[in-house]
ZAZADO-260229 format. One record per residue (C-alpha): x negated, y negated, z; residue in three letters. Coordinates in steps of 0.001 Angstrom, whole numbers, padded with zeros to 6 digits, always signed. Example, Ala and Ser with C-alpha at 12.3 -4.5 7.8 and 13.67 -1.06 7.14 Angstrom:
! residues 2
-012300+004500+007800ALA;-013670+001060+007140SER;
! end
This chain:
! residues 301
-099978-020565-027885UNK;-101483-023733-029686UNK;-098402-024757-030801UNK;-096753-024511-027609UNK;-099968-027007-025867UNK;-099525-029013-029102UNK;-095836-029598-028037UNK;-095999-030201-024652UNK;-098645-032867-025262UNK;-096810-034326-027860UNK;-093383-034574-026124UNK;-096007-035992-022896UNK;-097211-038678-025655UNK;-093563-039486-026349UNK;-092827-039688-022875UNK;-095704-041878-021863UNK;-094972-044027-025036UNK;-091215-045213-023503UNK;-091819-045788-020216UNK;-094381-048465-022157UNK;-091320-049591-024258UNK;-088821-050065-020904UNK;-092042-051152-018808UNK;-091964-054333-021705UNK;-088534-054827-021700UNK;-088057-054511-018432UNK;-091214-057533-017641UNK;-090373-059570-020262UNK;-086677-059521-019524UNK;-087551-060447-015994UNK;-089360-063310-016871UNK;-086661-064891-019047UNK;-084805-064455-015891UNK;-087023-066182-013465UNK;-087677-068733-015813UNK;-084132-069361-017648UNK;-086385-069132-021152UNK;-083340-068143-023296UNK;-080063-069660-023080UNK;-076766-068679-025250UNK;-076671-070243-028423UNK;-080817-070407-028333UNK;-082778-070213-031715UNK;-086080-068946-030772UNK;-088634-069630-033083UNK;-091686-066841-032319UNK;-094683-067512-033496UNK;-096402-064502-035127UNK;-100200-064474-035781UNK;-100600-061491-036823UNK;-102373-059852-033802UNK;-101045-057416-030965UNK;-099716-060205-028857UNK;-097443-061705-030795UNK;-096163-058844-032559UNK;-095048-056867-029123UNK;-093790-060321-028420UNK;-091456-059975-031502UNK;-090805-056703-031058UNK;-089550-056709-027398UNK;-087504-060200-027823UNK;-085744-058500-030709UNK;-085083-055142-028712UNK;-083519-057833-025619UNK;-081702-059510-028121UNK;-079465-056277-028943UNK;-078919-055798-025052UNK;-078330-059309-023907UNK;-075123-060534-022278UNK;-075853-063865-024737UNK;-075980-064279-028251UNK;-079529-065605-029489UNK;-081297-066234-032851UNK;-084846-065077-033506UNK;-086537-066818-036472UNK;-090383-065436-036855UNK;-093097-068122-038258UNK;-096576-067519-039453UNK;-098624-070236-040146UNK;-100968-069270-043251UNK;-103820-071590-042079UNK;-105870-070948-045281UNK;-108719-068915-043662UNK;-111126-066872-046061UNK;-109775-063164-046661UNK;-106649-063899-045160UNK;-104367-061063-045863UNK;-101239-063186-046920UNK;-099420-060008-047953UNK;-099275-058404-044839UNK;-096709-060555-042883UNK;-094057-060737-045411UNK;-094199-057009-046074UNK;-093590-056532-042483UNK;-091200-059105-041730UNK;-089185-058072-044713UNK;-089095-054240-043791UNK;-087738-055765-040008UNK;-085060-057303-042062UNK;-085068-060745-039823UNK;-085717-064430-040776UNK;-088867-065890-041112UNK;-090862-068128-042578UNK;-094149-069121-043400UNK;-095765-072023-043630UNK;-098860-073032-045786UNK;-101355-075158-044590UNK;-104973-075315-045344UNK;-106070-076694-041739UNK;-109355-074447-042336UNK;-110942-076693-044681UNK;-110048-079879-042046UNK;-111851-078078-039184UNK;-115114-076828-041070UNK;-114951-080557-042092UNK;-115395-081864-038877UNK;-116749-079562-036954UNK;-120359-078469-037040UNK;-121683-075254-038555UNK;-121893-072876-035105UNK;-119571-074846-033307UNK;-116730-073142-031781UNK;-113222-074780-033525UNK;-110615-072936-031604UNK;-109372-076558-030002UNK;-109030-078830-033168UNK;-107455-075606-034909UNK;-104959-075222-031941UNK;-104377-079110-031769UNK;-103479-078685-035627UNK;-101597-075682-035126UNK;-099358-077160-032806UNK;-098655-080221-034247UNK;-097493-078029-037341UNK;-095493-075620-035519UNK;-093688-077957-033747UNK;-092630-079916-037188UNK;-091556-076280-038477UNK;-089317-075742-035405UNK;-087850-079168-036429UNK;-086996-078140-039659UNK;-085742-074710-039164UNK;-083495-076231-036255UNK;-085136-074205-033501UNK;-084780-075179-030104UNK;-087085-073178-028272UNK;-090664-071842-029387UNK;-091768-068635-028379UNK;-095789-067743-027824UNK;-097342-064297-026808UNK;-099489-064860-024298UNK;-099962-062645-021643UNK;-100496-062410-018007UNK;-104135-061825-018544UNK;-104433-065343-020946UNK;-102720-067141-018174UNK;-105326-066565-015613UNK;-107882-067038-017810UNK;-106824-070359-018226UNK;-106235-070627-014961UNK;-110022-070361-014139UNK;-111572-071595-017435UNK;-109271-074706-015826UNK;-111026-074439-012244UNK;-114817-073591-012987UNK;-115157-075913-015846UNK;-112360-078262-015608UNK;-111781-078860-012028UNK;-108482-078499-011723UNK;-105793-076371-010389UNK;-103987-075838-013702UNK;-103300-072696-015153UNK;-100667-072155-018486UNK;-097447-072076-017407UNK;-094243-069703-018767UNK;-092332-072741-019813UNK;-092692-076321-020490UNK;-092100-078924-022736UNK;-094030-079271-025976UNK;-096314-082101-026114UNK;-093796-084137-028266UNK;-090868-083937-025694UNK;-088557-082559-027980UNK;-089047-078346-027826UNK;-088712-075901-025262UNK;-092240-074132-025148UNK;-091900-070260-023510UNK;-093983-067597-022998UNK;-091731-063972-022166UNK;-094910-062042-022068UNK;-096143-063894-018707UNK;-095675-060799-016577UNK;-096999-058412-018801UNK;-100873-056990-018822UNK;-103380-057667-021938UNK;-103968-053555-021590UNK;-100027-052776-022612UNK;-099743-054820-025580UNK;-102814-052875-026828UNK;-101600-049699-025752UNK;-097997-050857-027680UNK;-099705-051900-030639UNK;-101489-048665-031059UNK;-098250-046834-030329UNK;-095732-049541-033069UNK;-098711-049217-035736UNK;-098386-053121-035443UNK;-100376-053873-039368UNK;-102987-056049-037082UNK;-104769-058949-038884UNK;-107706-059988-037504UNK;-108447-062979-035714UNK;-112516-064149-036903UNK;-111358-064792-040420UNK;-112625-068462-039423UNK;-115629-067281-038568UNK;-115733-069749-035372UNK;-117911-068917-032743UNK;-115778-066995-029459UNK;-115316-068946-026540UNK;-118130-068020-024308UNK;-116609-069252-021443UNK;-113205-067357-021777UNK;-115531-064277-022722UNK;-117315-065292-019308UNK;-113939-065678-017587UNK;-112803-061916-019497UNK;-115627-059739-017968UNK;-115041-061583-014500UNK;-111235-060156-014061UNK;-112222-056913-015818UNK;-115438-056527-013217UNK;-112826-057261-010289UNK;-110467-054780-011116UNK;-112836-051972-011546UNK;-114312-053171-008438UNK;-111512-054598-006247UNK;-108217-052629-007907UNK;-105320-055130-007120UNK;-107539-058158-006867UNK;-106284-059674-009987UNK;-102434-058611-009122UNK;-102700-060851-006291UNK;-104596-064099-008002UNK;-101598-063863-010580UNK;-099116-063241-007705UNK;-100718-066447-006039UNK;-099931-068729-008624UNK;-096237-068691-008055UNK;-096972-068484-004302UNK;-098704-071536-003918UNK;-098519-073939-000400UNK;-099117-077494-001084UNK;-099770-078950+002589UNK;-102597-076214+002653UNK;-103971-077635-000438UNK;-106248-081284-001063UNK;-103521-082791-003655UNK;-102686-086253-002173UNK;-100133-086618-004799UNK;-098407-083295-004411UNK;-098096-083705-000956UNK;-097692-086557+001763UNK;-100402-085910+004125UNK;-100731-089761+004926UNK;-097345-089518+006168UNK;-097032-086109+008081UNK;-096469-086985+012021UNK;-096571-084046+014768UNK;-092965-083456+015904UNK;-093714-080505+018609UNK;-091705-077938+017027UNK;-093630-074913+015646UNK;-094164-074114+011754UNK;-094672-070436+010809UNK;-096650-072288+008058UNK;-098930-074126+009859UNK;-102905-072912+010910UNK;-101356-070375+012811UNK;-101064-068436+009108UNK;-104701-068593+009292UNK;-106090-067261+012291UNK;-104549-063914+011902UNK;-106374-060598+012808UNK;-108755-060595+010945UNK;-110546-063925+011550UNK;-109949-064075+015260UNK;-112676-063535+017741UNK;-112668-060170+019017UNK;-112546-059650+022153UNK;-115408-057212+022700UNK;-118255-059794+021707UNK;-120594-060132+025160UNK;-120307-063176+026853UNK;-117081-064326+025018UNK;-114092-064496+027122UNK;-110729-063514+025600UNK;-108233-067031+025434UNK;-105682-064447+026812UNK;-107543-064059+030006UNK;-108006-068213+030465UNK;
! end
């Protein structure tokens, strides 16, 4: 009889475990799609840090990469930043087992940030600033055209509000642009895709997961802050944070304040109705209703 609930749960496991696996492709592919990430002849250079993020990232991109009506090449890159109990084995082993190019790069920017940054201080910005400048030389070198990151639906609204509380501005971190230098294609294929399934994947892949304090910098307090926002609103308001990331590819500019995005100075009435106009905000549920004493209904005027 134990065996029997044994199997069942195990072949329920197994079950749950690839619809994960197609729920990944299937999001990831999408958003190559929608964004035109990878093109034929593409040599996609993913960044692996070690953690859950980027090694789904891997993982899915190479699954795609068997499926794909184009032919792609996938070169993984680690950059060995010199941090204190940094594992240095582990990549390689794992990389070599996978049987796939990579590469990884040496550089001790630890000892450049605890240089110049204060003892507390949080360095994740001068790290990334070195990081990127790096990465981007690498990509030269190895002749990649397009660089590949793993963040996630859940780091792109985070940025999106770290951007808006603290920054003032309406900027979030977009699925593709181009690097800072004007010469690489910057993507991100795990936009669509929830922080909670590249956990749950990780678990499931046995993904050798290096941690990511070796630096022993300070967290971001305000991302934290940003973190336990989202996760209150979705135990609170389920769906909430589906439709903040949904608005950020819905957005209206002539119902926004951007002078620059739009040509309010210029806009003239022409007295012909837009189904965009104020009208889309005096729907139902902000109209007056009509049972409120001594109000009379605009109908009855």
């Amino acid at each position: 009889m134990n065996a029997v609930v044994e199997t069942k749960a195990e072949d329920k496991l197994a079950y749950e475990n690839n619809k994960l696996h197609k729920r990944l492709c299937r999001l990831v592919g999408q958003a190559i799609g929608d964004f035109n990430m990878i093109e034929d002849g593409d040599k996609v250079m993913v960044c692996l840090s070690g953690g859950k993020d980027s090694y789904a990232l891997l993982d899915i991109l190479m699954t795609l990469r068997e499926r794909a009506p184009i032919n792609f090449e996938i070169v993984a890159v680690n950059l060995d930043q010199k941090q204190p109990n940094f594992p240095a084995d582990i990549l390689p082993a794992y990389l070599e087992k996978l049987g796939i190019p990579f590469h990884i790069e040496n550089q001790d920017t630890y000892s450049i940030v605890k240089r110049l940054i204060p003892e507390g201080k949080t360095t994740c910005s001068l790290c990334s600033r070195l990081r990127r400048g790096i990465l981007y030389r690498v990509a030269d070198e190895l002749g990649c055209n397009k660089i590949a990151l793993g963040h996630h639906r859940d780091d792109i609204l985070e940025t999106f509000f770290l951007n808006m509380f603290f920054g003032g501005k309406l900027k979030g971190m977009p699925a593709k642009l181009v690097s800072d230098d004007g010469k690489h294609m910057v993507i991100r294929p795990l936009a669509y895709v929830k922080e909670e399934d590249t956990e749950r994947y990780a678990e499931v892949k046995k993904f050798p997961i290096i941690p990511c304090d070796l630096c022993g910098s300070q967290e971001n307090l305000q991302r934290k802050q940003i973190k336990a926002m989202l996760r209150d609103w979705e135990k609170k308001n389920p769906g909430r944070v589906e439709n903040t990331f949904s608005a950020l590819s819905t957005v209206v500019p002539s119902h926004l304040m951007d002078r620059d995005l739009f040509g309010f100075k210029d806009i003239k009435t022409d007295g012909i109705a837009n189904p965009l106009g104020d009208i889309a905000f005096d729907e139902e549920p902000c109209s007056t209703p009509a049972t409120v004493p001594g109000v009379i209904p605009l109908q009855s005027l």
